[in-house]
C-alpha positions as CSV (number, residue, x, y, z in Angstrom):
1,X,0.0,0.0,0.0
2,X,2.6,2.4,1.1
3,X,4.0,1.6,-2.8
4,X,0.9,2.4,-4.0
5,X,0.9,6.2,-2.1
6,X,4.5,7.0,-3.0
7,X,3.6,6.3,-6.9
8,X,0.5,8.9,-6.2
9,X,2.4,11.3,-4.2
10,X,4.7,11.6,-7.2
11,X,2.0,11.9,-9.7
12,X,-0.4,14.2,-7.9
13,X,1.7,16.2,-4.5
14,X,4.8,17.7,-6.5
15,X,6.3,17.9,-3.8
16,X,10.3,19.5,-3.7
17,X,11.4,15.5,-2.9
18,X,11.1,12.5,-4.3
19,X,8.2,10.4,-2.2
20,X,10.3,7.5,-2.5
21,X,13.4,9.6,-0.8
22,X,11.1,10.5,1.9
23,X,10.7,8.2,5.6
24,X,7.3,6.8,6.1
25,X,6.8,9.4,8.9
26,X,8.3,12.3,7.1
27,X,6.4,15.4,7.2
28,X,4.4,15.7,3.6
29,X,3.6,19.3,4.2
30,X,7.5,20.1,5.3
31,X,8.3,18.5,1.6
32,X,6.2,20.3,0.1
33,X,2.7,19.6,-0.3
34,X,0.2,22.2,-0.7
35,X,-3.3,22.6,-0.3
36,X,-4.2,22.0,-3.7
37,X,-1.8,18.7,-3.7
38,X,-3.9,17.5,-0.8
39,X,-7.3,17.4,-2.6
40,X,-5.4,15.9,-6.0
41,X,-3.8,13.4,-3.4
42,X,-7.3,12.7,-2.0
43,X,-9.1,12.3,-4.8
44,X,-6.3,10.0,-6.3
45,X,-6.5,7.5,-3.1
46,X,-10.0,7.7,-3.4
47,X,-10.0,6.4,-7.1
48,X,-6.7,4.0,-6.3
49,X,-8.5,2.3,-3.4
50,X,-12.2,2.4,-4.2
51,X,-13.2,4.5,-0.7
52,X,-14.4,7.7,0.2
53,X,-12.8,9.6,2.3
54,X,-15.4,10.8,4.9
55,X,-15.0,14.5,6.8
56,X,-13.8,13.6,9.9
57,X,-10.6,12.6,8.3
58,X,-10.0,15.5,6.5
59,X,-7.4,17.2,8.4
60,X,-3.9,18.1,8.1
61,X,-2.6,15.0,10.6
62,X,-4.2,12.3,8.0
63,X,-2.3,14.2,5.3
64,X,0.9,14.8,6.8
65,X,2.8,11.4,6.5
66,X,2.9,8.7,4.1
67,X,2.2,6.4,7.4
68,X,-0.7,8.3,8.5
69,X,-2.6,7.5,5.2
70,X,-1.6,4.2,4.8
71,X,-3.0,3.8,8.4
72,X,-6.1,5.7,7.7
73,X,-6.6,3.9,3.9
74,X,-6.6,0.6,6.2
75,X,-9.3,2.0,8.5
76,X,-11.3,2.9,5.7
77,X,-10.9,-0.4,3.6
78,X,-11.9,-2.5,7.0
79,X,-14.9,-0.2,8.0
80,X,-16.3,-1.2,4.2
81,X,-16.2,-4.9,5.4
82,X,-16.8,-5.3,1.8
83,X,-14.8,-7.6,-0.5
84,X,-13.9,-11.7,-0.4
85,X,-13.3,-11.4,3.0
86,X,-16.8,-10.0,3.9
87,X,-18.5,-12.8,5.6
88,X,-21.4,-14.2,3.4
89,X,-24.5,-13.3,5.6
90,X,-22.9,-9.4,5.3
91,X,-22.9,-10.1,1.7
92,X,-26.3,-11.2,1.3
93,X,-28.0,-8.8,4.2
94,X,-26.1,-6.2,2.1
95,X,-27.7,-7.6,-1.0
96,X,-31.0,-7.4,0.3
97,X,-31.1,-11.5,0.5
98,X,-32.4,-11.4,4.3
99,X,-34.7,-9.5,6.0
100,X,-35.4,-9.3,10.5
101,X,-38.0,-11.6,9.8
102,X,-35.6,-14.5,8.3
103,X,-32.9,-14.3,10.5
């Protein structure tokens, strides 16, 4: 995953160093990003990772660090619970399959 956000840091942030010269915790606003970097990074993850990043984790600490998205793209991806590892009654309550009555 982190992979993945380094390619799209150096696609989308232009930032003044290379993502892939940069530690996992290394300030992304102290190497440049910008406002407008942020919501071109955001919408890229979005797109990358199929999610949507919700309000409460728009803030300059989810941004700052290649770790702190990583972290909060994995929060994201598990809150979904969807996927193959969904378990099957998710995947069929989701699906409308079941209803209070059946269960």
């Amino acid at each position: 995953m982190k992979t993945v956000l380094r390619r799209i840091l150096s696609e989308w942030a232009r930032l003044d160093v290379p993502p892939d010269m940069l530690a996992d915790d290394a300030d992304l606003y102290a190497a440049g990003l910008s406002a407008i970097g942020t919501v071109q990074l955001m919408l890229s993850i979005e797109d990358e990772f199929d999610i949507e990043i919700p309000n409460r984790m728009l803030t300059r600490d989810v941004f700052s660090s290649i770790e702190s998205l990583a972290a909060a793209v994995t929060e994201l991806q598990g809150a979904r619970g969807g996927g193959m590892n969904a378990p099957l009654i998710q995947v069929a309550a989701a699906a409308g399959a079941f209803s209070p009555d059946t269960l």
